[in-house]
DSSP file (Angstrom, degrees, kcal/mol; ACC not computed):
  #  RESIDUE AA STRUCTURE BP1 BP2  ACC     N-H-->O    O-->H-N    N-H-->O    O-->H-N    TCO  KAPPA ALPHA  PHI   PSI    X-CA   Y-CA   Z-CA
    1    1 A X              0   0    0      0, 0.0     2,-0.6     0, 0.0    29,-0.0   0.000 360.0 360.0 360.0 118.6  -10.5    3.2   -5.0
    2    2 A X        +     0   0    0     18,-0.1     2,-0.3    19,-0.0     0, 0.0  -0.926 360.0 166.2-124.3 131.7   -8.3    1.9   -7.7
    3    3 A X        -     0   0    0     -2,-0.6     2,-0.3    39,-0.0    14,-0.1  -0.758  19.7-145.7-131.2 162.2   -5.9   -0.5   -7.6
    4    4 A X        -     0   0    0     -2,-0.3     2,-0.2    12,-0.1    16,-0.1  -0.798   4.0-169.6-111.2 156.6   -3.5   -2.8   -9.5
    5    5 A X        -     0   0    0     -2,-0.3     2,-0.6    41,-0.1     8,-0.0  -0.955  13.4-152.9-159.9 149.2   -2.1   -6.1   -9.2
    6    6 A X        -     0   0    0     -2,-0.2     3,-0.2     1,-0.2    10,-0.1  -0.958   8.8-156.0-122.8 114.2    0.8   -7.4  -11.7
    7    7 A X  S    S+     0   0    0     -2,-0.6    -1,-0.2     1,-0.2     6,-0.0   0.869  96.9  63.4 -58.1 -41.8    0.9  -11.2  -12.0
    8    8 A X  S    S+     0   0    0      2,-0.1    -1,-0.2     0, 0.0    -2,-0.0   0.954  84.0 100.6 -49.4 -37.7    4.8  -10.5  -13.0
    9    9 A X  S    S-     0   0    0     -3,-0.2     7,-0.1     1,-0.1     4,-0.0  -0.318  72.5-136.7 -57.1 136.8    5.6   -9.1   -9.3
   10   10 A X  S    S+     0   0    0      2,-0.1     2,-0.3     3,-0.0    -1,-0.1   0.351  78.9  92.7 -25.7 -24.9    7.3  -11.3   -6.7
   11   11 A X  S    S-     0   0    0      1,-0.1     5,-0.1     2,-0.0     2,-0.1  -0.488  85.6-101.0 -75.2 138.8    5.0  -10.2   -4.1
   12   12 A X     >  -     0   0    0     -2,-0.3     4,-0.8     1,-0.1     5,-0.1  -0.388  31.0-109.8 -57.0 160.1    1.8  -12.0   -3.3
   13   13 A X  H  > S+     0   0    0      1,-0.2     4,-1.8     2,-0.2    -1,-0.1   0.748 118.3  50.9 -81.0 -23.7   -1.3  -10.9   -4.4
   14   14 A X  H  > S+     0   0    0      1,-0.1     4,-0.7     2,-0.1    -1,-0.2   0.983 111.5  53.7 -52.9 -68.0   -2.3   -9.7   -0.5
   15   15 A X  H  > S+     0   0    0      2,-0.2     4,-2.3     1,-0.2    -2,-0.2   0.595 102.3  47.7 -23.0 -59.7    0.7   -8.2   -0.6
   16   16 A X  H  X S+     0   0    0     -4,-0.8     4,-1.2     1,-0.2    -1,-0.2   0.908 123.9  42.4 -52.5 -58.7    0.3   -5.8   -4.1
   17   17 A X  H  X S+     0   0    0     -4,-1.8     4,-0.6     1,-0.3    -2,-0.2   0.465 105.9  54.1 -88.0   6.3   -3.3   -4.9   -2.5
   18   18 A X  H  X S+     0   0    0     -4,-0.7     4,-1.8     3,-0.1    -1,-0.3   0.917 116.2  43.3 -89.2 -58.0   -2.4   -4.4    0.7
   19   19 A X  H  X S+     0   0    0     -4,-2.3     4,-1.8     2,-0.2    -2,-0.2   0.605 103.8  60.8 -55.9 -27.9    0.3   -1.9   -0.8
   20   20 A X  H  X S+     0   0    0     -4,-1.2     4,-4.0     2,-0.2    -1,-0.2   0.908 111.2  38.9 -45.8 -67.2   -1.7   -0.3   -3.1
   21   21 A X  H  X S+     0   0    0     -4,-0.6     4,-2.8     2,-0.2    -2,-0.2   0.868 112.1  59.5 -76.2 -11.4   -4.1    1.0   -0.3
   22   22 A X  H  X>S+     0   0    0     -4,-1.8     4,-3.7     2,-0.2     5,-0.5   0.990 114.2  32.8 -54.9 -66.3   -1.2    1.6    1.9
   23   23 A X  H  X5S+     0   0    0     -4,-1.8     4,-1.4     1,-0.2     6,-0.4   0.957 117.7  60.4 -59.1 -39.1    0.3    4.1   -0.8
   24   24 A X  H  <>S+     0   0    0     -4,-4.0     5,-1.9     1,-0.2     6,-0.7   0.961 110.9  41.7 -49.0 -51.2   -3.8    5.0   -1.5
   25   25 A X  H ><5S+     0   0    0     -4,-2.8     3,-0.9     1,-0.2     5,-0.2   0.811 116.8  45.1 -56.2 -47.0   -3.9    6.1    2.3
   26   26 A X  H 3<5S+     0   0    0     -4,-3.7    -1,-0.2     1,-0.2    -2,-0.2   0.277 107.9  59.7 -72.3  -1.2   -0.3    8.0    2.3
   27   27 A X  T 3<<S-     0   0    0     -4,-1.4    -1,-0.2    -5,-0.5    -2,-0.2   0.632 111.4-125.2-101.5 -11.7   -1.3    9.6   -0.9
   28   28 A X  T < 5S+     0   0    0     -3,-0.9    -3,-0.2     2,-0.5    -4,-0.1   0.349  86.3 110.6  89.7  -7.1   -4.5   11.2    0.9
   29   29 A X  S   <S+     0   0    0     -5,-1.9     2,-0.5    -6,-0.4    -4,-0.2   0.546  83.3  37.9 -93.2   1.8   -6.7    9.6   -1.9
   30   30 A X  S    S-     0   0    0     -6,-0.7    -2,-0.5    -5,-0.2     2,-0.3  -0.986  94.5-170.7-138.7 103.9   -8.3    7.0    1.0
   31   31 A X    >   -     0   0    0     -2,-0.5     3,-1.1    -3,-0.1    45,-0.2  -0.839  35.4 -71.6-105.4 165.0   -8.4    9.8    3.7
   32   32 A X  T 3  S+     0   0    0     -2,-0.3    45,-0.2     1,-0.2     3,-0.1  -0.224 124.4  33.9 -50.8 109.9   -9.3    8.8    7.9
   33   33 A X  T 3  S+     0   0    0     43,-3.0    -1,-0.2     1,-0.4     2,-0.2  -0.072  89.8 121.8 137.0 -49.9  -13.0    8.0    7.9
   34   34 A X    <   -     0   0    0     -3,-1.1    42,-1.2    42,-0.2    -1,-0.4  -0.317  55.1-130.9 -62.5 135.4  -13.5    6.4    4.5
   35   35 A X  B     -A   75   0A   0     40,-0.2     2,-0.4    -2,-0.2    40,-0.2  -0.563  16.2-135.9-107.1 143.1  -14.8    3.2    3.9
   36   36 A X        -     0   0    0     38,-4.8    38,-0.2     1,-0.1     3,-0.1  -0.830  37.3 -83.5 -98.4 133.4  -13.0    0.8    1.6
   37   37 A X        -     0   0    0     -2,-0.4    37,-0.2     4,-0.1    -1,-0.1   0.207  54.7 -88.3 -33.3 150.4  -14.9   -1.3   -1.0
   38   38 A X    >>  -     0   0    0      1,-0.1     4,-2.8    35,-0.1     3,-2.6  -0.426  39.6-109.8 -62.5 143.1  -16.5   -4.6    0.0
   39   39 A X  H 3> S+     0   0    0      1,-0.3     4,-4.5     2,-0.2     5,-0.2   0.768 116.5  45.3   7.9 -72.2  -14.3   -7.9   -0.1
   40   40 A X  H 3> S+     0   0    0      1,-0.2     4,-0.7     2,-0.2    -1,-0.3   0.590 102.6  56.2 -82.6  -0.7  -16.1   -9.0   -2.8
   41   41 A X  H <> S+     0   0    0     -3,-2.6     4,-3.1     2,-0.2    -2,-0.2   0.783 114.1  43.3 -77.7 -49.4  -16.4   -6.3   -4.8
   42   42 A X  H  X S+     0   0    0     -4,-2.8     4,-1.8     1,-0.2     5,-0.4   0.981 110.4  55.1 -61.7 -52.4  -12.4   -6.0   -4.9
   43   43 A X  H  X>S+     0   0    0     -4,-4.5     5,-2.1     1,-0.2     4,-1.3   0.890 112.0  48.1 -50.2 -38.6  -12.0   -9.6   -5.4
   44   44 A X  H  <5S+     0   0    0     -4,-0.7    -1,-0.2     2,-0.3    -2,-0.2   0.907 112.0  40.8 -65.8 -54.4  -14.2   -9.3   -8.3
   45   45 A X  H  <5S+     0   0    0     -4,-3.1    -1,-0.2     1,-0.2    -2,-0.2   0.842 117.6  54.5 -73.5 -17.2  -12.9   -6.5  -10.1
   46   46 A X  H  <5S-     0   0    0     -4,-1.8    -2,-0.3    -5,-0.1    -1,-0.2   0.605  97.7-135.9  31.9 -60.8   -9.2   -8.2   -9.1
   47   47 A X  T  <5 +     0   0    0     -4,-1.3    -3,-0.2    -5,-0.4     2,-0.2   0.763  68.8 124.5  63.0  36.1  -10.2  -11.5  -10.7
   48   48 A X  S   <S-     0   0    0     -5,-2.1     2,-0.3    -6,-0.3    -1,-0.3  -0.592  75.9 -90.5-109.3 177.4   -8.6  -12.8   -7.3
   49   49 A X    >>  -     0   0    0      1,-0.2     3,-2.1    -2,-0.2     4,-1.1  -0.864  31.0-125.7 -95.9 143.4  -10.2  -14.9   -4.9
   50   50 A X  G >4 S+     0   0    0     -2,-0.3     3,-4.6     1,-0.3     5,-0.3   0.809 110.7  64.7 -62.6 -62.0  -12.1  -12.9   -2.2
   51   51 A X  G 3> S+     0   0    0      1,-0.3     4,-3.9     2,-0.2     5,-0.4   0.472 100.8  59.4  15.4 -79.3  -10.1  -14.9    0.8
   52   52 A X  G <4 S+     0   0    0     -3,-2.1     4,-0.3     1,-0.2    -1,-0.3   0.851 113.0  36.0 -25.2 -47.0   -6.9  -12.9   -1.0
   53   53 A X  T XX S+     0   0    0     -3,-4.6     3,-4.6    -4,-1.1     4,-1.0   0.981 110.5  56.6 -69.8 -82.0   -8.7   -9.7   -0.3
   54   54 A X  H 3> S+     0   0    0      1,-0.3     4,-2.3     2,-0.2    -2,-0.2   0.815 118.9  39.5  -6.0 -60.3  -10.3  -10.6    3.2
   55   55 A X  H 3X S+     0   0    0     -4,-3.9     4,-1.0    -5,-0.3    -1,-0.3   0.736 113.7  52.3 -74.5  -0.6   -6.4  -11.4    4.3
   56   56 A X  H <> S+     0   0    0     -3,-4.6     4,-2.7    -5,-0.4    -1,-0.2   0.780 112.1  42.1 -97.8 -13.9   -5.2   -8.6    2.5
   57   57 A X  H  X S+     0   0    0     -4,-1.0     4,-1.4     2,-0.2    -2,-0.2   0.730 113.7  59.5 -96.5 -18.7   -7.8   -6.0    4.3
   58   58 A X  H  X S+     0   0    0     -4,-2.3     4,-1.6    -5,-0.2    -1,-0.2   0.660  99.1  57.4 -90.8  -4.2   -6.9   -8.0    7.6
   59   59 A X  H  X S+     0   0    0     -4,-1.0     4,-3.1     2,-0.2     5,-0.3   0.870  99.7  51.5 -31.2 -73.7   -3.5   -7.1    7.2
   60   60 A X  H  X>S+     0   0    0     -4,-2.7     5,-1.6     1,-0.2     4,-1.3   0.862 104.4  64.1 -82.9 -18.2   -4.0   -3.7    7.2
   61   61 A X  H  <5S+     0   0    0     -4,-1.4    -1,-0.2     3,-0.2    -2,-0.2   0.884 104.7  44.9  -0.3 -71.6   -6.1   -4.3   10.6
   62   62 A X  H  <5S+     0   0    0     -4,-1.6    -2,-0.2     1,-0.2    -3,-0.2   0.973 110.2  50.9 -68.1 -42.7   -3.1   -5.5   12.5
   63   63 A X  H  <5S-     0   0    0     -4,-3.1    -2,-0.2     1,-0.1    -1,-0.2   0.894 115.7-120.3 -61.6 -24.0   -0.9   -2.7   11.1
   64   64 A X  T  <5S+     0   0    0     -4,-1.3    -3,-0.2    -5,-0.3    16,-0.2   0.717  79.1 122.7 102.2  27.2   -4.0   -0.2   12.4
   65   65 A X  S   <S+     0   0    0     -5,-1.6    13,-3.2     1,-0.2    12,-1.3   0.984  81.3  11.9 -79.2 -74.7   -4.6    1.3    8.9
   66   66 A X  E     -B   76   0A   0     10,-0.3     2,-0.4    11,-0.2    -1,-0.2  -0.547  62.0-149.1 -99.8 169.4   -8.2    0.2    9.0
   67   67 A X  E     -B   75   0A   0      8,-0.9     8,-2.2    -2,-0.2     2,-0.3  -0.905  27.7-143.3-142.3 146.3  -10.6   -1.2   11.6
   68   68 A X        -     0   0    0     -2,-0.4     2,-0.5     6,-0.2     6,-0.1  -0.759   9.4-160.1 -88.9 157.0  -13.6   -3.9   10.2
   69   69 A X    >>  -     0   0    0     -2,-0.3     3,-1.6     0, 0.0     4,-1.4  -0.989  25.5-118.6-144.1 122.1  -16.4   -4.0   11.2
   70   70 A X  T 34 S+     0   0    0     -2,-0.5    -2,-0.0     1,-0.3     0, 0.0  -0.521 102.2   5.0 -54.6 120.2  -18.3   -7.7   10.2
   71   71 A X  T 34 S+     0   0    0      1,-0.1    -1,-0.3    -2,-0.0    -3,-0.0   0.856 131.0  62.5  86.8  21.7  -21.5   -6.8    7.8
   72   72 A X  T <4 S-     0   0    0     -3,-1.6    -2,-0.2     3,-0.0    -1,-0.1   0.302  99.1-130.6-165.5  14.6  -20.5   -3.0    7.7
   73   73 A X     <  -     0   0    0     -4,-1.4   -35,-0.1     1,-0.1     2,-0.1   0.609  33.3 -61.4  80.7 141.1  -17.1   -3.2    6.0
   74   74 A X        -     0   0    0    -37,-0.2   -38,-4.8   -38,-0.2    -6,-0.2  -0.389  39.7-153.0 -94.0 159.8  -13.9   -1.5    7.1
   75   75 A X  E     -AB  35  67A   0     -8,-2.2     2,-1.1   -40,-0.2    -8,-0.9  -0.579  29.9-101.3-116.8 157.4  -13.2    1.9    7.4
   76   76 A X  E     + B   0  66A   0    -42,-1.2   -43,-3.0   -45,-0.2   -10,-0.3  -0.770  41.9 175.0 -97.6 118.3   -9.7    3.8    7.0
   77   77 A X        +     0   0    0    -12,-1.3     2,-0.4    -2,-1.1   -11,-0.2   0.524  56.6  22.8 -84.8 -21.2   -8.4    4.6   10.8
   78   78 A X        -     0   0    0    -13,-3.2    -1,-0.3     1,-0.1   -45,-0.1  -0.959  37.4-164.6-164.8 142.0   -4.9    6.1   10.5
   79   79 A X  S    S+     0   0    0     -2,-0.4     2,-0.8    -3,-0.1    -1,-0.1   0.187  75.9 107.9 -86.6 -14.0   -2.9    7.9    7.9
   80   80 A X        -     0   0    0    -16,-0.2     3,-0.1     1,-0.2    -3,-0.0  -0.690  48.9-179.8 -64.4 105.1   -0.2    6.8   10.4
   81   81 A X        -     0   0    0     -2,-0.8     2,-0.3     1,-0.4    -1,-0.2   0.938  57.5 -34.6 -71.0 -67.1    2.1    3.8    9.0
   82   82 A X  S    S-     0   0    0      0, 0.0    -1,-0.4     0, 0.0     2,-0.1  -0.908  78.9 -70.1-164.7 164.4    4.5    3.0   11.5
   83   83 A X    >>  -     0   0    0     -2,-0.3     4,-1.6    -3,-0.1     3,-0.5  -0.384  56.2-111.4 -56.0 135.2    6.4    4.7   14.0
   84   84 A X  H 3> S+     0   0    0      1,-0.2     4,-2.9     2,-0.2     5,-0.3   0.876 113.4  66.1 -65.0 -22.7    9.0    6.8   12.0
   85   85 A X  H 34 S+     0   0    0      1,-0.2     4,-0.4     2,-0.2    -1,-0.2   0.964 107.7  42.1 -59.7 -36.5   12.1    4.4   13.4
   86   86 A X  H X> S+     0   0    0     -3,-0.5     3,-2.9     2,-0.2     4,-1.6   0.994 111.8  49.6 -69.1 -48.1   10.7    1.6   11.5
   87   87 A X  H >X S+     0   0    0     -4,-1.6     3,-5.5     1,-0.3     4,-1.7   0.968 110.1  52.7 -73.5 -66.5    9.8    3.4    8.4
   88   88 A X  H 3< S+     0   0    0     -4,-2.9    -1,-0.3     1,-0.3     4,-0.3   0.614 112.2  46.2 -54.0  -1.5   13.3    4.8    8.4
   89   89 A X  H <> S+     0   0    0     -3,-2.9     4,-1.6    -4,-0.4    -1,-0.3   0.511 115.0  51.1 -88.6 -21.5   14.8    0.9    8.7
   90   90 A X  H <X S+     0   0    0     -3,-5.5     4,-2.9    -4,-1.6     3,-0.4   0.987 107.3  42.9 -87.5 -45.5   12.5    0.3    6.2
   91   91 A X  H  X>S+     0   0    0     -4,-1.7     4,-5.0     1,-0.2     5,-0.6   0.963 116.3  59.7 -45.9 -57.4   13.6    3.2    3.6
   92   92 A X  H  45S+     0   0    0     -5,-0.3     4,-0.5    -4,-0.3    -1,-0.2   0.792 107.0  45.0 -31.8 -55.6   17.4    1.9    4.7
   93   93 A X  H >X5S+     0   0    0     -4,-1.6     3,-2.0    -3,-0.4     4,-1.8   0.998 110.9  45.4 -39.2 -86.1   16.7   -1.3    3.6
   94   94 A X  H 3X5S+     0   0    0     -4,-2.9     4,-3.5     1,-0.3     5,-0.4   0.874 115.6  52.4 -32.7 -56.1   15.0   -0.6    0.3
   95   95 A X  H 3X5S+     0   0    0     -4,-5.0     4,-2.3    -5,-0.2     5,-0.4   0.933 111.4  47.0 -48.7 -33.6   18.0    2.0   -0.4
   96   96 A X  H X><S+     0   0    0     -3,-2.0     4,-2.1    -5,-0.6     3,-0.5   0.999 107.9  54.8 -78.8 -40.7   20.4   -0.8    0.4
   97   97 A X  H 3X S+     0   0    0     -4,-1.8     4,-6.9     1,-0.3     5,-0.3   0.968 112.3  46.6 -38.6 -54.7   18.4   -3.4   -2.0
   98   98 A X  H 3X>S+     0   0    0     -4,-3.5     5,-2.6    -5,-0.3     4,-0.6   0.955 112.0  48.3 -68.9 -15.5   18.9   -0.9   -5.0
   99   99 A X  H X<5S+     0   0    0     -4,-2.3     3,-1.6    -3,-0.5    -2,-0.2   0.995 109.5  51.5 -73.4 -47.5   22.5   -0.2   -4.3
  100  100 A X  H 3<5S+     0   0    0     -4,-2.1    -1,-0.2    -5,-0.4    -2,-0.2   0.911 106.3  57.9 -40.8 -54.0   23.3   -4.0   -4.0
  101  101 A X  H 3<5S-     0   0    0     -4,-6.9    -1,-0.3    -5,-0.3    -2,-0.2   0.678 125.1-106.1 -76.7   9.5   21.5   -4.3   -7.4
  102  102 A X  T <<5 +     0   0    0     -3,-1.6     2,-0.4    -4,-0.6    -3,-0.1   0.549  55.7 169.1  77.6  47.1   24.0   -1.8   -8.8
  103  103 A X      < -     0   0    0     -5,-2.6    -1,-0.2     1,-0.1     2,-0.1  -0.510  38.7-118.5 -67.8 131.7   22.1    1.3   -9.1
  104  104 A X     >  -     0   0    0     -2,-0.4     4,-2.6     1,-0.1     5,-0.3  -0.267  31.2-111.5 -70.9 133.0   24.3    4.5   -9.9
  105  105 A X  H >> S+     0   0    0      1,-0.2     4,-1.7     2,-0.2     3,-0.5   0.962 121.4  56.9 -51.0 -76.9   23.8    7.0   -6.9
  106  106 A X  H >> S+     0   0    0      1,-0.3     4,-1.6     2,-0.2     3,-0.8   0.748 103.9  51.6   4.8 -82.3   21.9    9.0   -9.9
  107  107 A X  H >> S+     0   0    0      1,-0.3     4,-2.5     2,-0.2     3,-1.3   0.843 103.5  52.3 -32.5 -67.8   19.7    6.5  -10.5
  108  108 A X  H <X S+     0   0    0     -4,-2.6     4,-1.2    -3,-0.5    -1,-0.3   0.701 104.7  53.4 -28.1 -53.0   18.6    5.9   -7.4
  109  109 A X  H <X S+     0   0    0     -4,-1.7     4,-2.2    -3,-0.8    -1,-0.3   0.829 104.5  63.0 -73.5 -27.7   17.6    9.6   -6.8
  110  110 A X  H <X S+     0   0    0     -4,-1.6     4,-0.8    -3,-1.3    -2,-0.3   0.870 106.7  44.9 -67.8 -45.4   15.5    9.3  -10.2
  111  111 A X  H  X S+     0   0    0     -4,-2.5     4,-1.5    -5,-0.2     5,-0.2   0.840 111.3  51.6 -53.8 -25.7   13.5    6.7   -8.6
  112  112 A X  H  X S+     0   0    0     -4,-1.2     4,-3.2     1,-0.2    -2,-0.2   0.970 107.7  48.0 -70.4 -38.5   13.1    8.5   -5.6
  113  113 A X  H  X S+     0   0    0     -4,-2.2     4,-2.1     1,-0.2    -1,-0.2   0.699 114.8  49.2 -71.9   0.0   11.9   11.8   -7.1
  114  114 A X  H  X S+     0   0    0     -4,-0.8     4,-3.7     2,-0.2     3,-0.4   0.953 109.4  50.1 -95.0 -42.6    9.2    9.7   -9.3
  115  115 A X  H  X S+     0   0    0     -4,-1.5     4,-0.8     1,-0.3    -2,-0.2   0.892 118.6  42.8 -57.0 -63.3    8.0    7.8   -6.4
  116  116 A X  H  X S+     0   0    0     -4,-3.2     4,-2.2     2,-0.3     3,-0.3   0.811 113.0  47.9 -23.0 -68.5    7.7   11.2   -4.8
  117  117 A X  H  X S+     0   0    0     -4,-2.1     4,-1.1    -3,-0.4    -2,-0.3   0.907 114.3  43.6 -52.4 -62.2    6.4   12.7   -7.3
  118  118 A X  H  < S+     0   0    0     -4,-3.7    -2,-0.3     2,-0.2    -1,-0.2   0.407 116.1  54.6 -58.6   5.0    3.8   10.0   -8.0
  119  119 A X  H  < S+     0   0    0     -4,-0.8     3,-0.2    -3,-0.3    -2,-0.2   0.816 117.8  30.7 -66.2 -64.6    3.2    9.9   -4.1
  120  120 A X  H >X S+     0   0    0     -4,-2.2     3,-2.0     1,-0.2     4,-0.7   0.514  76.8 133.1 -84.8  -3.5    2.5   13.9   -3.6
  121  121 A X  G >< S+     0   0    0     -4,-1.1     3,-1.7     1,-0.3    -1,-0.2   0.527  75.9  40.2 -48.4 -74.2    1.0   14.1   -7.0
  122  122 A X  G 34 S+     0   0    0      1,-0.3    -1,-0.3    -3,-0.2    -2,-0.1   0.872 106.0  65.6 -32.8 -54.0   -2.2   16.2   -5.3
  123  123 A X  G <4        0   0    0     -3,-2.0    -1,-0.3     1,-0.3    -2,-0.2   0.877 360.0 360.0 -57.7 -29.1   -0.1   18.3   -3.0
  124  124 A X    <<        0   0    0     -3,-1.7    -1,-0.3    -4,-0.7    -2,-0.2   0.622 360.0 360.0 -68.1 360.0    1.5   20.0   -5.6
């Protein structure tokens, strides 16, 4: 599993990795079944502290991504995200965020199709 985290990003650093294996999971590259590195293993190569990690891997717990298991690590449980009505408030959102920042209809569709593109990258 490889992931990033960007000191520049707004997000918190749960956040970054919690989204990282989110996209890792929808991308097929963390498939149902698979076990994610230990806490401290991420926190390490991360340079974060593991706590960051812990919350970031109990996060995707409550969404149902992964299930832990204490002293045998969590495992990935669903390729399932959310119920499609949320995702499609959520996409709704994001679209409205870029328009607001005054992205050209154009633009906008060049983000999608890289996002896309770097999404399905396998499938193709």
């Amino acid at each position: 599993m490889y992931i990033t985290i960007d000191e520049s990003d707004k997000r918190p650093l749960y956040q970054q990795v919690v989204d990282e294996i989110k996209s890792l999971i929808a991308g097929g590259e963390l498939p149902e079944g698979a076990s994610l590195p230990p806490v401290r293993q991420v926190a390490a190569d991360l340079g974060v502290n593991l706590n960051t990690i812990a919350y970031a891997y109990r996060q995707l717990q409550k969404e149902g991504l992964v299930k832990i298991r204490h002293g045998a690590g969590a495992v990935v449980t669903s390729r399932l995200l959310r119920e499609s009505t949320e995702l499609r408030s959520q996409l709704g959102t994001a679209l409205t965020h870029l328009a607001l920042a005054g992205l050209k209809l154009s633009e906008v569709r060049d983000l999608i199709e890289a996002e896309l593109n770097r999404l399905f990258k396998e499938s193709d």
